[in-house]
C-alpha positions in Angstrom: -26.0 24.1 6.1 -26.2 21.5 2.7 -25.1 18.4 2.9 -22.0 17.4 0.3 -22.8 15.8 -2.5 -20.7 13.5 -4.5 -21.0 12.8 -8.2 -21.0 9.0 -9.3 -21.7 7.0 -12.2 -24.7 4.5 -12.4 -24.3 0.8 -14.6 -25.4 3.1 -17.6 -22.4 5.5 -17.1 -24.8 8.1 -16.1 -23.9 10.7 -13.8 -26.3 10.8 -10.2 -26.0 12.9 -7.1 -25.4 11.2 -3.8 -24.9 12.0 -0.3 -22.2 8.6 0.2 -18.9 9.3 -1.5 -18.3 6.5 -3.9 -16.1 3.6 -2.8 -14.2 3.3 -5.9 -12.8 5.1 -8.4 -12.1 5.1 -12.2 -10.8 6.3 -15.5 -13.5 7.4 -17.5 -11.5 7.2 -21.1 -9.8 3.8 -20.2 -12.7 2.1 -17.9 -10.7 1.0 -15.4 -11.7 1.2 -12.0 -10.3 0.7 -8.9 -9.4 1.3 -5.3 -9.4 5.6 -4.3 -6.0 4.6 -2.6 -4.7 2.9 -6.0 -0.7 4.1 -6.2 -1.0 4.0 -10.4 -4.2 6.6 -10.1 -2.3 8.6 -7.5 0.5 8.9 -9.6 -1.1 9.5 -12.7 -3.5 12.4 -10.8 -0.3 13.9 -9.0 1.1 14.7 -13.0 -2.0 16.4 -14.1 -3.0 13.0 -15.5 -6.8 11.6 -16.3 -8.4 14.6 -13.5 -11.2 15.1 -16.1 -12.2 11.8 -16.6 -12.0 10.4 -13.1 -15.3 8.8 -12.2 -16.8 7.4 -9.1 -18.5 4.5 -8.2 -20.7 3.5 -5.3 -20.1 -0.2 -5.7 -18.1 -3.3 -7.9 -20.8 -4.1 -9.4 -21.7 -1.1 -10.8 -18.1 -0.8 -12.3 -18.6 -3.9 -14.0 -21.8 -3.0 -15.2 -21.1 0.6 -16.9 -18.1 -1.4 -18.9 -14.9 -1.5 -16.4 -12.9 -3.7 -15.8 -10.5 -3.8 -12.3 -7.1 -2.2 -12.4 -3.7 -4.0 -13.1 -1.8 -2.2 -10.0 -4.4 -2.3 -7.3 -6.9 -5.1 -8.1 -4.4 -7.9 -9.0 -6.0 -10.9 -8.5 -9.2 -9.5 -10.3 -7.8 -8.0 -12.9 -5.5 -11.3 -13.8 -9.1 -13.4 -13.6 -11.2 -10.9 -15.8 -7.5 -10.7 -18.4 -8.4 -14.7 -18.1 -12.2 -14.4 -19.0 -11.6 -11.7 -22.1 -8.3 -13.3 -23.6 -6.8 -9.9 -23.5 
């Protein structure tokens, strides 16, 4: 019997195998990332939305490092902190 693999993104938005599911996940086309629980990606998945662009990522900092930044909905307090940081 194989073990499951799980498809996640490294800091250079490259695509690696690996046996540990990724802790967070993300949209691809925006570069948000956030928690696999996040209401606004469950909704958004539950219409059919973003499912080909969903990535995976084994860590925070290797969100922030391929380009993300945290989700509005489910990553408040980080998200208002890096909104304060880029003037966005």
């Amino acid at each position: 019997m194989s073990e499951k693999m799980y498809t996640l993104l490294d800091a250079n938005r490259k695509p690696y195998q690996s046996a540990t599911p990724g802790k967070l996940g993300g949209n691809g086309k925006g570069k948000i990332y956030g928690r696999l629980d996040c209401p606004a990606a469950l909704r958004a998945i539950a219409k059919g939305g973003y499912v080909e662009s969903r990535v995976f990522f084994a860590d925070e900092e290797t969100a922030i490092a391929a380009g993300f930044r945290p989700c509005g909905t489910c990553m408040r307090e980080k998200y208002a902190k890096w909104k304060a940081q880029h003037g966005k």
